[in-house]
BAFI-3210 file (N, C-alpha, C; in Angstrom, 3 decimals, decimal comma, padded with zeros to 6 digits):
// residues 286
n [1|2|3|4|5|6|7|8|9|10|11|12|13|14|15|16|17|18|19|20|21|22|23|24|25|26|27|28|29|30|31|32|33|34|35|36|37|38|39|40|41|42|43|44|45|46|47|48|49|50|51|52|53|54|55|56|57|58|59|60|61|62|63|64|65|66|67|68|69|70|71|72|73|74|75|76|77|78|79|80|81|82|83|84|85|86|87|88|89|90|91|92|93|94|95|96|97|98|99|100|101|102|103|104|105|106|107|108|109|110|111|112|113|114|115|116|117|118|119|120|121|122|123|124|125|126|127|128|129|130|131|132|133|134|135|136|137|138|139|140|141|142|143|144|145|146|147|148|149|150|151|152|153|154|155|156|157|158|159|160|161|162|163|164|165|166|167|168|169|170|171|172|173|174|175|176|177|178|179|180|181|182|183|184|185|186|187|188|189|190|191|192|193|194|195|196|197|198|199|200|201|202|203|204|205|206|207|208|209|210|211|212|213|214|215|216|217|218|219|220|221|222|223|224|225|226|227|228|229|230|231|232|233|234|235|236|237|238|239|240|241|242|243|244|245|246|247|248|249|250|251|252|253|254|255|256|257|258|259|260|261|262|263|264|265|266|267|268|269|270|271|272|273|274|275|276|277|278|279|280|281|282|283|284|285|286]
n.u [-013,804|-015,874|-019,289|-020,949|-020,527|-019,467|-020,193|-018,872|-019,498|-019,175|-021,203|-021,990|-023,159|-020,670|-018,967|-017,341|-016,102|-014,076|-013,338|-011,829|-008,630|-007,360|-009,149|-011,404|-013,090|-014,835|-013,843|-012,648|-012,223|-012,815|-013,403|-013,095|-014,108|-016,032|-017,272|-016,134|-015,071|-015,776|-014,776|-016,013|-015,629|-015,979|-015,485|-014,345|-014,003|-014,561|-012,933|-009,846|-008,355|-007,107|-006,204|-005,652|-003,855|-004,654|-004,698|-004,040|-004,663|-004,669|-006,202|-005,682|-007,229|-005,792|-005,555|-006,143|-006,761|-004,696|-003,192|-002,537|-001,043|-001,844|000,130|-000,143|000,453|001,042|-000,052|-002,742|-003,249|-005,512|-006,580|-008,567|-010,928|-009,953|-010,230|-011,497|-010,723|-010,884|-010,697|-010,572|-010,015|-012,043|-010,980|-008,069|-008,709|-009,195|-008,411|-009,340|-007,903|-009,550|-009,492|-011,567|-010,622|-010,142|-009,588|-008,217|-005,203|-004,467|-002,902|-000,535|000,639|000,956|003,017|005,205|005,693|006,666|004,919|003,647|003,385|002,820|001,392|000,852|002,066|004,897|004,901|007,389|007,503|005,174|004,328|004,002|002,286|000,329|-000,597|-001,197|-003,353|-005,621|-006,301|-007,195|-009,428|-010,519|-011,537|-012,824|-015,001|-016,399|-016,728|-017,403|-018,599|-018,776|-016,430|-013,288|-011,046|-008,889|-008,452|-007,948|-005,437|-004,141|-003,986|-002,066|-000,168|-000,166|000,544|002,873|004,732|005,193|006,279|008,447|009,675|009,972|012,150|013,831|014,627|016,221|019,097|021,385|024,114|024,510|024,219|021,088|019,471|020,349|019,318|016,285|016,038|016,565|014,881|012,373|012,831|012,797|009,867|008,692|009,240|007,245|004,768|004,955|005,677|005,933|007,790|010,799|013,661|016,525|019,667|021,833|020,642|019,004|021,321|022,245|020,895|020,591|023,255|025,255|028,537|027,383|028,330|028,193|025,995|024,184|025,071|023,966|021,844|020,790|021,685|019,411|017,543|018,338|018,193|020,183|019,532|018,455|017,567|016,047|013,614|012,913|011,896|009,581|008,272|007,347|006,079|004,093|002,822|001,529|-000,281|-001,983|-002,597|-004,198|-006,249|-007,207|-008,553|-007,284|-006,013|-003,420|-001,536|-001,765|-001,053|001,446|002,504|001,536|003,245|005,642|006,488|006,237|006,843|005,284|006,276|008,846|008,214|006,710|008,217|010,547|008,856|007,803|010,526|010,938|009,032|008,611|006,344|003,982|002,893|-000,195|-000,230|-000,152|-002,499|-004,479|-004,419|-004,815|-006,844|-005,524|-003,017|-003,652]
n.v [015,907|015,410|015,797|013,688|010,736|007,456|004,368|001,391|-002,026|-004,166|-006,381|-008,815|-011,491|-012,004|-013,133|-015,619|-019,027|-021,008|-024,548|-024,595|-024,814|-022,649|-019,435|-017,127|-014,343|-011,836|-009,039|-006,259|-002,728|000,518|003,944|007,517|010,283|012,274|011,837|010,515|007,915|005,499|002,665|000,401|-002,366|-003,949|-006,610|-007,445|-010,096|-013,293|-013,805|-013,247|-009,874|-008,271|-005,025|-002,664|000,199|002,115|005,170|008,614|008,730|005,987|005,580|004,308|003,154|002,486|-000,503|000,638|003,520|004,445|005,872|005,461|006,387|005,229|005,103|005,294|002,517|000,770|-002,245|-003,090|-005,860|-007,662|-010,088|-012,899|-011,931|-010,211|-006,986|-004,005|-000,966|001,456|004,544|006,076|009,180|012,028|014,187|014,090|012,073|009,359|005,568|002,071|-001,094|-003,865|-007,361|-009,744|-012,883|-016,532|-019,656|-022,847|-023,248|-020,632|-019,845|-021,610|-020,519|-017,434|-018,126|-019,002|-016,790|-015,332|-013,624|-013,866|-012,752|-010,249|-007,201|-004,452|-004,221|-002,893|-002,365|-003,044|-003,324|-001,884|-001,698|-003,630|-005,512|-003,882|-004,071|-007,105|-007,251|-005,494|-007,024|-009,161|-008,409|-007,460|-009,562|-011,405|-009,444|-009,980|-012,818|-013,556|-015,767|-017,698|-018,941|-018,699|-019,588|-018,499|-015,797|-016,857|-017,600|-015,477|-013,871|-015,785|-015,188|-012,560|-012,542|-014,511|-012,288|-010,466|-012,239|-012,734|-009,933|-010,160|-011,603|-011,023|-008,180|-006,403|-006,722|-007,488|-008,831|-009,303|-011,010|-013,027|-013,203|-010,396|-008,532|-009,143|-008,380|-005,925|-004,936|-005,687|-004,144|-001,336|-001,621|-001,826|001,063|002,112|000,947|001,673|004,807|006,166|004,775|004,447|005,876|003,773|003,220|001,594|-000,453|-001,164|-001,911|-003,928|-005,778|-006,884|-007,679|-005,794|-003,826|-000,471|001,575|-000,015|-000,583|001,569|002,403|000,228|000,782|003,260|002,622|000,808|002,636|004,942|007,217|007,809|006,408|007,897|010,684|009,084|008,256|010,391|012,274|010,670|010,543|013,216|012,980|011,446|012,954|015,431|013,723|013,649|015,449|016,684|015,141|013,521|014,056|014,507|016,737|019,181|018,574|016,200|014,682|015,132|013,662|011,011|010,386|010,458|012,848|013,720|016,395|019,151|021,918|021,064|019,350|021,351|022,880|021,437|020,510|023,193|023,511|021,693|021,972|024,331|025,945|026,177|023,215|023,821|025,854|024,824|022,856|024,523|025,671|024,034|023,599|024,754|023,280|021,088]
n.w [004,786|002,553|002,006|000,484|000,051|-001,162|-000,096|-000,398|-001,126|-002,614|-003,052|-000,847|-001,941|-003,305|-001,581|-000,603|000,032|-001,441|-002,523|-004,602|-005,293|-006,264|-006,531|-008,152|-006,604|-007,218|-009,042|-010,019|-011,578|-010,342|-010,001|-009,026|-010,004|-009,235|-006,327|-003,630|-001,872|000,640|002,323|004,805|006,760|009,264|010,515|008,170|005,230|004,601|002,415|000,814|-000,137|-002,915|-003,224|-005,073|-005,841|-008,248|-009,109|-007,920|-004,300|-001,746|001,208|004,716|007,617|010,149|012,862|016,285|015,390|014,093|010,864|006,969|004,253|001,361|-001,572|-004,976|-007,856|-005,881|-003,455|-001,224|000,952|002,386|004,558|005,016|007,521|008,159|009,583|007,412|006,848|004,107|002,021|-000,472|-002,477|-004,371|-004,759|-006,067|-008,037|-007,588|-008,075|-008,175|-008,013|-007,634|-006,532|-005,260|-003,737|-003,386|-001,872|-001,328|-002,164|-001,221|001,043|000,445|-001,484|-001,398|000,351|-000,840|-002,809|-001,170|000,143|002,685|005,103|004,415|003,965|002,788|000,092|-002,158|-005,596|-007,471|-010,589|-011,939|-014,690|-015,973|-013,791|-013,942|-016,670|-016,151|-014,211|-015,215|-017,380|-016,226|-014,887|-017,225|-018,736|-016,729|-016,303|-018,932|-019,036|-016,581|-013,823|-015,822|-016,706|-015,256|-015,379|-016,889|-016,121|-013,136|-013,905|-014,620|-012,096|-010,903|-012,392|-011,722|-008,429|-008,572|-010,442|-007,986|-006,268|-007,394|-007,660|-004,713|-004,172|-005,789|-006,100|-007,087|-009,313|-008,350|-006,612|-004,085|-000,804|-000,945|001,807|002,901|001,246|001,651|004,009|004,127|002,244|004,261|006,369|004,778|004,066|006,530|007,287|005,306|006,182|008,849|009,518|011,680|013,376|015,040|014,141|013,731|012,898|013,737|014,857|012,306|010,371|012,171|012,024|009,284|009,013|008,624|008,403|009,103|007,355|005,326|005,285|004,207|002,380|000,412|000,858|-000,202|-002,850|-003,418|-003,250|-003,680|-002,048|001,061|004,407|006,366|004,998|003,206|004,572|006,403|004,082|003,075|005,461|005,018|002,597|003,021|005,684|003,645|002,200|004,452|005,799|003,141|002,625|005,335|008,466|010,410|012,924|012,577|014,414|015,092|012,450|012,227|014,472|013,695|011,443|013,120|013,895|017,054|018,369|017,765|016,465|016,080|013,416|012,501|011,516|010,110|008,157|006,620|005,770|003,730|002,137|001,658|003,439|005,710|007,432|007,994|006,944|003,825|004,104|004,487|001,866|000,360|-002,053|-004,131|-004,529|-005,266]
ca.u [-014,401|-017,285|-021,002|-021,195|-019,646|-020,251|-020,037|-018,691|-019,627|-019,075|-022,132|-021,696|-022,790|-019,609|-017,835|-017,588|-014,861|-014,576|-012,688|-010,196|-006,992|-007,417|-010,654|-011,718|-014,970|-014,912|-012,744|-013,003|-012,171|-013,448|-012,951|-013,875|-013,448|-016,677|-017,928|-015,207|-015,274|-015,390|-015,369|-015,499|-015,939|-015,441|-015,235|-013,680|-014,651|-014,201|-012,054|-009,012|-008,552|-006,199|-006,825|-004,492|-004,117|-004,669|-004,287|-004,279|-004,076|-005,745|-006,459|-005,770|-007,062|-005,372|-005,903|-005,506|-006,852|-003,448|-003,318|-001,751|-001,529|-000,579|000,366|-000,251|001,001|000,967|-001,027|-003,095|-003,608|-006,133|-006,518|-010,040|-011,397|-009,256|-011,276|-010,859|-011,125|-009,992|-010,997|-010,215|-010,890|-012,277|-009,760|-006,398|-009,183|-008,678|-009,184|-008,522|-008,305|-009,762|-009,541|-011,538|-010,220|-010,288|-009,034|-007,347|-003,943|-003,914|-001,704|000,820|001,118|000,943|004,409|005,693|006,370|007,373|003,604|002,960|003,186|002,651|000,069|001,204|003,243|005,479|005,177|008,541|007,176|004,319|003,498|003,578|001,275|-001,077|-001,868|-002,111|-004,702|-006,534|-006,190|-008,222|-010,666|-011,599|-011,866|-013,589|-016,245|-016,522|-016,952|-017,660|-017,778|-018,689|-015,212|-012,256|-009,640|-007,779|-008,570|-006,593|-004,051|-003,434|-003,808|-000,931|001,072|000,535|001,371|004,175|005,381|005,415|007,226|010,118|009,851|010,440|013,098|014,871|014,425|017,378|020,233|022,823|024,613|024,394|022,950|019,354|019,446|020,350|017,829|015,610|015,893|016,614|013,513|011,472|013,260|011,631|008,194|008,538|009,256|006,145|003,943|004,707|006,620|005,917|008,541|011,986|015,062|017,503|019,978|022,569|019,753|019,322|022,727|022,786|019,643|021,137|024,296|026,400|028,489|026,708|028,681|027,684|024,222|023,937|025,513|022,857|019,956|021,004|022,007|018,100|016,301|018,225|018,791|020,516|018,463|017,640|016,726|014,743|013,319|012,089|011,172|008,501|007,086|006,756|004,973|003,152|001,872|001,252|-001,292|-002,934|-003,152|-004,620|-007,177|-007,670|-009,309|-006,855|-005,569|-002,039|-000,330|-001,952|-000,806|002,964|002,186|001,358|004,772|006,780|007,001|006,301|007,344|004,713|007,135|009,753|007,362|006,442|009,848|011,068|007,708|007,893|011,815|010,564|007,326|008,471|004,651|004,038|001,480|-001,284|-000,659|-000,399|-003,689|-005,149|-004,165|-004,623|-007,471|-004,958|-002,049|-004,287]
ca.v [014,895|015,700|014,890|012,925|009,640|006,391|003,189|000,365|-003,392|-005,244|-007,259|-009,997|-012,636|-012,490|-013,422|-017,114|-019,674|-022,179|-025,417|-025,101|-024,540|-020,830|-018,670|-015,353|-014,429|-011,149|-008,210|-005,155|-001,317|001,698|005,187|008,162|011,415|012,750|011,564|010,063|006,658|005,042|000,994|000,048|-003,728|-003,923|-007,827|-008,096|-010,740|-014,512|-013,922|-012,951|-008,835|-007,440|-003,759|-001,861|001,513|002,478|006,536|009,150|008,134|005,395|006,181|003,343|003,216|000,957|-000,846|002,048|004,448|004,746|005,812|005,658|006,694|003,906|005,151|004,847|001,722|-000,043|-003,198|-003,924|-007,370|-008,066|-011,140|-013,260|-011,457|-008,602|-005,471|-003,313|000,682|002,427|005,473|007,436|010,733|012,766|015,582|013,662|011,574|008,396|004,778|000,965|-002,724|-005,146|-008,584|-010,404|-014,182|-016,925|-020,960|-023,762|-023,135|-019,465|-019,508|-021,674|-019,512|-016,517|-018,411|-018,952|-015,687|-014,369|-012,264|-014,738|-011,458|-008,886|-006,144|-003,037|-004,420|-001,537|-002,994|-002,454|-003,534|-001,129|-001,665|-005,305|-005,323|-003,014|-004,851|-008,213|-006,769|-004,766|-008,293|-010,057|-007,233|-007,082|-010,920|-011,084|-009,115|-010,413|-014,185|-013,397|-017,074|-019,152|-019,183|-017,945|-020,686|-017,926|-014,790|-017,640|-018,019|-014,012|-014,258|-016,328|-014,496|-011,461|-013,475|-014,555|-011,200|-010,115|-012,699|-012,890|-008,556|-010,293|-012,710|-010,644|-007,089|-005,750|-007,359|-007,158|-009,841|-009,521|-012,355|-012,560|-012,588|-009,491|-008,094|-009,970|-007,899|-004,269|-004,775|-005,585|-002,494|-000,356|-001,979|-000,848|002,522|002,233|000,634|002,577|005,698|006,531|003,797|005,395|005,616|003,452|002,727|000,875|-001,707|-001,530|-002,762|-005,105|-006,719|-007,240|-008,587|-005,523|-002,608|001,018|002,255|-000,283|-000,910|003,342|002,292|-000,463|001,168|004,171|001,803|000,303|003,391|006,413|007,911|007,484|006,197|009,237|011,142|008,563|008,162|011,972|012,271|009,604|010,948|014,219|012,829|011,142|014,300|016,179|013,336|013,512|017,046|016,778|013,849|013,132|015,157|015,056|017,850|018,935|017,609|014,134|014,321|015,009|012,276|009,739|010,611|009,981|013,510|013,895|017,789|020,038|022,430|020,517|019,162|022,563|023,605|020,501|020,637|024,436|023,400|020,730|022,279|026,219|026,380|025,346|022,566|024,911|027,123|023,752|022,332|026,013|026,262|022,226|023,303|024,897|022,501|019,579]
ca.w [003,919|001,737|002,639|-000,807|-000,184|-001,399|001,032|-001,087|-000,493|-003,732|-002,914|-000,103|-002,856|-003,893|-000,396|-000,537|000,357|-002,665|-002,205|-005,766|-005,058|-006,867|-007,428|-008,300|-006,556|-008,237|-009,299|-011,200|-011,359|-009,676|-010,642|-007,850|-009,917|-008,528|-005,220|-002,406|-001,457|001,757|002,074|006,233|006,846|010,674|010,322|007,010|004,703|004,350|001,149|000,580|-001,573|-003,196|-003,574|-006,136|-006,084|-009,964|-009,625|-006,682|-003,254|-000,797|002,785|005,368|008,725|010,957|014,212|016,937|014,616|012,823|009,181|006,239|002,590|-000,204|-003,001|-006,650|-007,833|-004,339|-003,164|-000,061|000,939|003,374|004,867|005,343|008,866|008,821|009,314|006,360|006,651|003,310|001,843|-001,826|-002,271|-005,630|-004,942|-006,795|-009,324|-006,997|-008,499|-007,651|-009,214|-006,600|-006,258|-004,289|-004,272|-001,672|-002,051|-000,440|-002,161|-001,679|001,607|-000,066|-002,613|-000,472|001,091|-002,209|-003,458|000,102|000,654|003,833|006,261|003,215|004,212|002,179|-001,491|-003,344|-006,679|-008,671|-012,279|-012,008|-016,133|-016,267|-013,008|-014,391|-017,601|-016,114|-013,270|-016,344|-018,399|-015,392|-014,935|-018,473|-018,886|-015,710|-017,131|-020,209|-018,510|-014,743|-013,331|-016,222|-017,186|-014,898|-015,623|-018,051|-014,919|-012,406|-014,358|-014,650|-010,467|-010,230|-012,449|-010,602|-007,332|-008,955|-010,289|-007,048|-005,731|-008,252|-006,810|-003,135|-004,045|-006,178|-006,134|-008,316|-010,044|-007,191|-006,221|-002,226|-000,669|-000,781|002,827|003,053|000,553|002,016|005,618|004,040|002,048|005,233|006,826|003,799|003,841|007,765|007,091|004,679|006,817|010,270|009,138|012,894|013,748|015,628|013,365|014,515|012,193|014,264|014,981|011,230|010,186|012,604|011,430|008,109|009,501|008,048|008,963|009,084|006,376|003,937|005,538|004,344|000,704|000,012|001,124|-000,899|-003,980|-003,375|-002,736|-004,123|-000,672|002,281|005,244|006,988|003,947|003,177|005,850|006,375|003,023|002,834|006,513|004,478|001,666|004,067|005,997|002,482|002,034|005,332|005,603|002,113|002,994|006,423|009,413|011,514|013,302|012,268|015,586|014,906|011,003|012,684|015,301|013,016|010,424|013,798|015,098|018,212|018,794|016,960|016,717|014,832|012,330|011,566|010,661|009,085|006,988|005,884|005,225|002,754|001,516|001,600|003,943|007,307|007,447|008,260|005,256|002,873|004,376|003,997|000,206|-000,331|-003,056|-004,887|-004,384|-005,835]
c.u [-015,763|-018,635|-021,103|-020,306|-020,491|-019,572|-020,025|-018,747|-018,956|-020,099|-021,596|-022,128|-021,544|-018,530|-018,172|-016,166|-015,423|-013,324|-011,684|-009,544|-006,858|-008,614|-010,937|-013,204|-015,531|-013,692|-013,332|-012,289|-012,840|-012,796|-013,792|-013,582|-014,916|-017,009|-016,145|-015,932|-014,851|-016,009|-015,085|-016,406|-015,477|-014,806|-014,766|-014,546|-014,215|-013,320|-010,895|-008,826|-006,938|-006,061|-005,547|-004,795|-003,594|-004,221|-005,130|-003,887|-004,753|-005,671|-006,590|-006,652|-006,596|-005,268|-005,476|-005,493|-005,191|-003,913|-002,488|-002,246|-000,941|-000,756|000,256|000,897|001,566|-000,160|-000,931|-003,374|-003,754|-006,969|-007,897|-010,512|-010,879|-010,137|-010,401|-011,495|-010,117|-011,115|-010,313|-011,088|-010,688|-010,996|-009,033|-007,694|-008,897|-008,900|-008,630|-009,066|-008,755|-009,984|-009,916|-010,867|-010,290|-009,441|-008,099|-006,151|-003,706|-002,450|-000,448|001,322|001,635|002,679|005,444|006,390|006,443|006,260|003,010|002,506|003,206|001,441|000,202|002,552|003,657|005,612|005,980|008,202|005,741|003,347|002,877|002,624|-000,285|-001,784|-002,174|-003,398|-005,626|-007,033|-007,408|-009,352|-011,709|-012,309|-012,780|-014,992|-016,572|-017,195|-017,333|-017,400|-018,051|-017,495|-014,277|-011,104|-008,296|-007,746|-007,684|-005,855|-003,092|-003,288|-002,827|000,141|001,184|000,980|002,795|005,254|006,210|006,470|008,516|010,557|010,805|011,361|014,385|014,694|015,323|018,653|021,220|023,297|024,720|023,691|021,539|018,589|019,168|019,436|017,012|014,987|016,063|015,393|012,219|011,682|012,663|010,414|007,990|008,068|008,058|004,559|003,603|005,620|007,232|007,215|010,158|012,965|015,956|018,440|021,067|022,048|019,697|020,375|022,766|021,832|020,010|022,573|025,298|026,942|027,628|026,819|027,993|026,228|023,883|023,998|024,398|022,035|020,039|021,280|020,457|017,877|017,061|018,965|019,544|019,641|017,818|016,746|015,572|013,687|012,147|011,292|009,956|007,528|006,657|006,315|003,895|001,674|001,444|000,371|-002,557|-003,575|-004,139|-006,057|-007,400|-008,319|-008,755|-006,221|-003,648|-000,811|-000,474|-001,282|000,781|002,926|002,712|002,329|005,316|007,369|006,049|006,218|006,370|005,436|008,468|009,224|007,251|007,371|010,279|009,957|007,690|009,574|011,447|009,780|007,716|006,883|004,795|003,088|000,379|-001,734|-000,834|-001,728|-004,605|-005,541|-003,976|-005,418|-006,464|-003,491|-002,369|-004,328]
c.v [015,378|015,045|014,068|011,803|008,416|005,002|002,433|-001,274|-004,665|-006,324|-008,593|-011,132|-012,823|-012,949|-014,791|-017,619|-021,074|-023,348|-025,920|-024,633|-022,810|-020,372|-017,765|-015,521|-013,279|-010,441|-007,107|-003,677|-000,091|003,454|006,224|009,894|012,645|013,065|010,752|008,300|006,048|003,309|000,841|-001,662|-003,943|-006,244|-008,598|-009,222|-012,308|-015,010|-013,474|-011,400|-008,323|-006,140|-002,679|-000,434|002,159|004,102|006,812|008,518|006,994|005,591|004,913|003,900|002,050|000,682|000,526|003,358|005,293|004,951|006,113|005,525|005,638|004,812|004,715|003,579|000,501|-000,703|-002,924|-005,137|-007,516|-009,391|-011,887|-013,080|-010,666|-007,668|-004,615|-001,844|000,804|003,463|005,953|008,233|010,811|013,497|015,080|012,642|009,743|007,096|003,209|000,095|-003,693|-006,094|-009,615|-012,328|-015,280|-018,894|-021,768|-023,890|-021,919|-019,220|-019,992|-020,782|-018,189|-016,871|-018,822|-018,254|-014,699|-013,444|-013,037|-013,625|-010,721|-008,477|-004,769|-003,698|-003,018|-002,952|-002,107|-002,676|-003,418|-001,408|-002,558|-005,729|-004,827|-004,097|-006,211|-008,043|-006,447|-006,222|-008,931|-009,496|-007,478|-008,763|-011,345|-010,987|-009,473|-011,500|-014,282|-015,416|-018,290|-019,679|-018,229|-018,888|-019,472|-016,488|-015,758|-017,657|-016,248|-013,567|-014,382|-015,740|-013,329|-012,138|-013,554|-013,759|-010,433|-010,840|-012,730|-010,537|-008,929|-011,046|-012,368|-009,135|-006,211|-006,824|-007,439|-008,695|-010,068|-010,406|-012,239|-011,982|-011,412|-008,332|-008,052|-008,711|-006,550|-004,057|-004,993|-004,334|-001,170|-000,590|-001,396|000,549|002,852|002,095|001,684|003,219|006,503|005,680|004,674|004,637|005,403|002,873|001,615|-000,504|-002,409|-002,592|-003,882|-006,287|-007,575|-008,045|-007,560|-004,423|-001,606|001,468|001,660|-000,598|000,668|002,942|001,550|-000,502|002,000|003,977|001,372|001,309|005,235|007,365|007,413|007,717|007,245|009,989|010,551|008,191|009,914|012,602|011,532|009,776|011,966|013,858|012,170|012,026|015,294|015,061|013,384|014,599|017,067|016,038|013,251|014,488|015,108|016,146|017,740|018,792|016,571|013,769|014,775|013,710|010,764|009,752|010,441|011,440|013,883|015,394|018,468|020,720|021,905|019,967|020,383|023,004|023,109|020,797|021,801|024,341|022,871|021,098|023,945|026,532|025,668|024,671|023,040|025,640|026,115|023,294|023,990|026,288|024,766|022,611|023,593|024,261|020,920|020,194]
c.w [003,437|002,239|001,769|-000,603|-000,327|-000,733|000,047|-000,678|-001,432|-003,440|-001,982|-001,046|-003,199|-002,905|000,083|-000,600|-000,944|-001,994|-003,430|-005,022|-004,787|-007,494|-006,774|-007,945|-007,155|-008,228|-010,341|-010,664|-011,322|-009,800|-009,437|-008,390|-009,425|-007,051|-004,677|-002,653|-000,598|001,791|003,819|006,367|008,396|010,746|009,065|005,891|004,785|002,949|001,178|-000,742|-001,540|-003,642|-004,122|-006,164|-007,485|-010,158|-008,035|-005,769|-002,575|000,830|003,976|006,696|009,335|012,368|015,390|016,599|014,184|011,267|008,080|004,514|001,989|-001,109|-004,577|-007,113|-006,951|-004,503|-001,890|-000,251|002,264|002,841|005,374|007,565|009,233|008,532|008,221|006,602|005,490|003,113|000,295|-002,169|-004,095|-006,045|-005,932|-007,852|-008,708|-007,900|-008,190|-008,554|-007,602|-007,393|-005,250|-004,540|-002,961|-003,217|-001,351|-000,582|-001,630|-000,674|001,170|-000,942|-002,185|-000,161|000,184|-002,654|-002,395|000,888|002,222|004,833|005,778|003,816|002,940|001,291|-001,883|-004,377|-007,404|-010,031|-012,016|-013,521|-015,977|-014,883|-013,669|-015,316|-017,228|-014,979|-014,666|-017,065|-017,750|-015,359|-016,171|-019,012|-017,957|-016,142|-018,258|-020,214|-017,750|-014,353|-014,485|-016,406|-016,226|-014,934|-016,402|-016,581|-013,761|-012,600|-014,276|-013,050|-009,922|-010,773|-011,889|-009,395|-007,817|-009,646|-009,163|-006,249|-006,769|-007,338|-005,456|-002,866|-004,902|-006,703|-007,189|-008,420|-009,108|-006,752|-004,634|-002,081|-000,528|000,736|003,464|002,400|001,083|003,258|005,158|002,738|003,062|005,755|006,025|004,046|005,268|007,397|006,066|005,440|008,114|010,090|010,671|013,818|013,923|014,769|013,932|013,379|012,254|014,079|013,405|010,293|010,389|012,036|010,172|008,030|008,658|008,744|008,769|007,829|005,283|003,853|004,525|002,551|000,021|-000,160|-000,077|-002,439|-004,551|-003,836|-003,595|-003,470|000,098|003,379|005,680|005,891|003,422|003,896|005,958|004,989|002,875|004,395|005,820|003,776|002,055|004,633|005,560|002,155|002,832|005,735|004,053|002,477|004,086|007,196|010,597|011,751|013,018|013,273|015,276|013,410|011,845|013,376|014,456|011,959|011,383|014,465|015,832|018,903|017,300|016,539|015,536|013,888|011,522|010,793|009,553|008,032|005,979|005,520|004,072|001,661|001,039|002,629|004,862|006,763|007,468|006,886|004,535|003,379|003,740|002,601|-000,888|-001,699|-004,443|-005,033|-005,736|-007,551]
res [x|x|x|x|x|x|x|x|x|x|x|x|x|x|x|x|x|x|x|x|x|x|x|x|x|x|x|x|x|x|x|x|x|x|x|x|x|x|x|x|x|x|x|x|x|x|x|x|x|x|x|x|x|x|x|x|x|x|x|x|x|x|x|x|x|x|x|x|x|x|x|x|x|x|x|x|x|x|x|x|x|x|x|x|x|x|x|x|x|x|x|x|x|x|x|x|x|x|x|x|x|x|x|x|x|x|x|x|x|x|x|x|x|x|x|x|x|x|x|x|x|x|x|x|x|x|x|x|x|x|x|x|x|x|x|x|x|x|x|x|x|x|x|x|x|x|x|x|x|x|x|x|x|x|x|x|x|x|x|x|x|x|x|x|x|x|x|x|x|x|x|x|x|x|x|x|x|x|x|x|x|x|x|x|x|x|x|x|x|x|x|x|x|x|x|x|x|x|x|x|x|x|x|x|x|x|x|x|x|x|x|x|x|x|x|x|x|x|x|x|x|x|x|x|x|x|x|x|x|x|x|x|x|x|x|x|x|x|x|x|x|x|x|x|x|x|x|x|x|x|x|x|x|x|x|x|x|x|x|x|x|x|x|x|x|x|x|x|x|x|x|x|x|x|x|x|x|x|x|x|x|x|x|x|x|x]
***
């Protein structure tokens, strides 16, 4: 990590609990193609953020010094008193949309469009996301609080983007149910990639056989579980090697292996380069 970093606060004026329903205490976008950026809030805030990852990567830390990369086009959503560690780096041109927000409807709403236990969103309609975040941002600034009645309203339709995302993910006719539980099973494998592949358990979770539990995912996602599965620890540990400081047992570790040794392999299978050499030759990778 670079000596040049900049500690982000967004000004504690703006961390206030209002008593509408719905309100923006601020919001805006951040761009890091110079300097790094590190935001650590050990006690979080009394608001509610939504922190968008606009371009490049973002850098979690999480309870137990766990960590993880979101991805471009991904939401966090931390919760009023959750400690917040992130991080974006210069290297990849990093940049985010926050939202801070707070109000007396927000948890219904929150339970509304399914985000009640959301930490880490994949947003599937990536465009239509973007411009209504950008929409709020720029209105935002334009008005800040004399006027956010028209910035609420773009709030709820992201909220409610998201939830039509969590209630109906693709056109398929399977019961939602089942959606329902092999989209938690992904957001897993997003959240704690470190999490043991069980796919039996899988299935059963969903209430289906193996075979077609394998077809569905693979119908979702592209892949079949495993593949997907190992794939997304490797893009994983091609971020952390890239952007963290941990040592390349702990960047296997924390992807779920366990055996230095087989990491290495699988990794230089994947990569053509052992971890070592890709961390080594990250300047020229980036």
């Amino acid at each position: 990590m670079s000596d040049h970093v900049s500690f982000t606060s967004f000004g504690h004026f703006s961390d206030q609990v209002s008593d509408k329903y719905l309100h923006i205490n601020t919001c805006g976008k951040l761009g890091y193609s110079v300097f790094p950026s590190i935001t650590i809030r050990p006690n979080g805030r009394r608001d509610y953020l939504f922190l968008y990852v606009y371009s490049g990567h973002c850098l979690l830390t999480l309870p137990g010094d766990r960590t993880q990369v979101v991805e471009k086009g991904n939401l966090v959503l931390y919760r009023p008193g959750q400690p917040q560690d992130y991080r974006f780096s210069n290297e990849d041109n990093g940049s985010q949309i926050f939202v801070h927000f707070t109000g007396t409807g927000v948890e219904e709403i929150l339970k509304r469009a399914g985000l009640e236990h959301a930490f880490i969103i994949r947003a599937s309609h990536e465009n239509e996301l973007e411009m209504l975040l950008l929409k709020m941002v720029e209105n935002f600034d334009a008005f800040g609080q004399e006027d956010t009645l028209y910035c609420e309203g773009l709030l709820m339709a992201v909220l409610g983007l998201l939830g039509l995302q969590q209630s109906r993910p693709d056109s398929d006719d399977h019961a939602p149910h089942h959606i329902k539980i092999l989209n938690d099973i992904i957001g897993r494998i997003h959240t704690c990639p470190a999490e043991a592949f069980d796919l039996d358990a899988w299935a059963a979770q969903c209430g289906l056989t193996k075979s077609y539990f394998i077809q569905l995912f693979k119908k979702t996602t592209g892949m079949p579980p495993y593949r997907y599965l190992t794939s997304y620890r490797i893009q994983q540990a091609r971020q952390l090697l890239l952007f963290s400081d941990l040592s390349v047992s702990e960047v296997g570790r924390a992807c779920g292996y366990f055996d230095y040794n087989y990491f290495s392999r699988l990794f230089k299978k994947m990569e053509g380069v052992s971890p070592s050499q890709f961390r080594a030759g990250k300047k020229d990778v980036n």
